[in-house]
Structures are given as structure tokens and as C-alpha cells.
N, C-alpha and C positions, 0 to 999 in steps of 0.2 A: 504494500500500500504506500499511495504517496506522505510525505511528508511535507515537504515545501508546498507553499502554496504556488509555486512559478508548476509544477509540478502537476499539481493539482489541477490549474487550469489549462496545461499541454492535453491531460486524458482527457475532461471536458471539449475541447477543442477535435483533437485527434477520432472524436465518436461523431461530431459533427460535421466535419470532413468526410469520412467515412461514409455517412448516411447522403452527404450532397455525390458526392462521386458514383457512390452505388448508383444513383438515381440517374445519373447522367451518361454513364455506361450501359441504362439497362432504355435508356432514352433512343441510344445510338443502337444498340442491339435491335430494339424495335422494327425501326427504319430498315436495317438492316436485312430483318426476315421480310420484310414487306417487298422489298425487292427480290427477294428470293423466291416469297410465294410467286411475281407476277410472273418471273421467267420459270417456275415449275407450270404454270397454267399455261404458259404458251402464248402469252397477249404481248407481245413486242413494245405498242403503246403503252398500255400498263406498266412496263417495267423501265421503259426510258422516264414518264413523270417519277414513278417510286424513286429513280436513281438519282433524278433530278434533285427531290425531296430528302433525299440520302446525303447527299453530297456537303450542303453546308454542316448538316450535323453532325458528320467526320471532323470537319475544319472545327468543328465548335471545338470537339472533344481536344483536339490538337490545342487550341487555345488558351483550354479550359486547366491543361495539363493530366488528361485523365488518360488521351492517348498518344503514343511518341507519335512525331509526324511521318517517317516510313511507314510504320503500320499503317495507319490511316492511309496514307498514298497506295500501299499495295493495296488494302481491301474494294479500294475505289479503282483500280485499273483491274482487278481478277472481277468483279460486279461488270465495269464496262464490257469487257471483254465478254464477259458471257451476255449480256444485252447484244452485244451488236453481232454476236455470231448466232442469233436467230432468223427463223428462215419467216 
């Protein structure tokens, strides 16, 4: 258990970050599958707006520090790539 109160308000702190991050990760996860559903159904348009709709919320997470900015860049170019390789 803490002792210091500088200490004390780092775990206070560290659970609230936590709970914002979770949230902004499961934000980008969302998006995420929503693109995923449109190119498993096969709608080309469907999955270009989802990716559209995808895309800043990569850049968020990038910003936000929740995701490094490669990650982000590869999941948005392997998502393109499977968009635009529909027939």
C-alpha cells in the first residue's frame, strides 16, 4: 500500500488513465470490426465509408498515445488493401 501521498495520487491517477485508454482502444476496435464486417458481406461501398470512418480514429489513437503510429499505419494499409482488392 501507498504511503506518500504523491503516491497515492499516481494509483488514483494510473486507474483513470486506464479506464480512459480502455475506452479509446475498444473505440478504435469498434471501427475496426465495422470494417471488417463490411468487407466479410461483400459491399465494396460499405467498407470504403467504414474505412473512411476508420481512419481518423487510428490517427486519434496515434495522438491520443494509446496506439504507436506504425501500428496504426499498418492496420490502415492491410484494411485498404483488403477494400480495394474486392471485386
Amino acid at each position: 500500500m501507498a504511503h506518500h501521498q504523491s503516491a497515492k495520487k499516481r494509483i488514483r491517477r494510473n486507474a483513470r488513465r486506464t479506464e480512459i485508454n480502455g475506452s479509446r482502444t475498444g473505440r478504435i476496435r469498434t471501427y475496426v470490426k465495422s470494417v471488417e464486417e463490411a468487407i466479410a458481406g461483400g459491399n465494396k461501398e460499405s467498407a470504403q465509408t467504414a474505412l473512411r470512418a476508420a481512419q481518423p480514429e487510428l490517427h486519434k489513437g496515434v495522438r491520443s498515445g494509446v496506439l504507436h503510429r506504425n501500428t496504426a499505419a499498418r492496420k490502415i494499409s492491410r484494411l485498404a488493401a483488403r477494400v480495394k482488392s474486392m471485386a
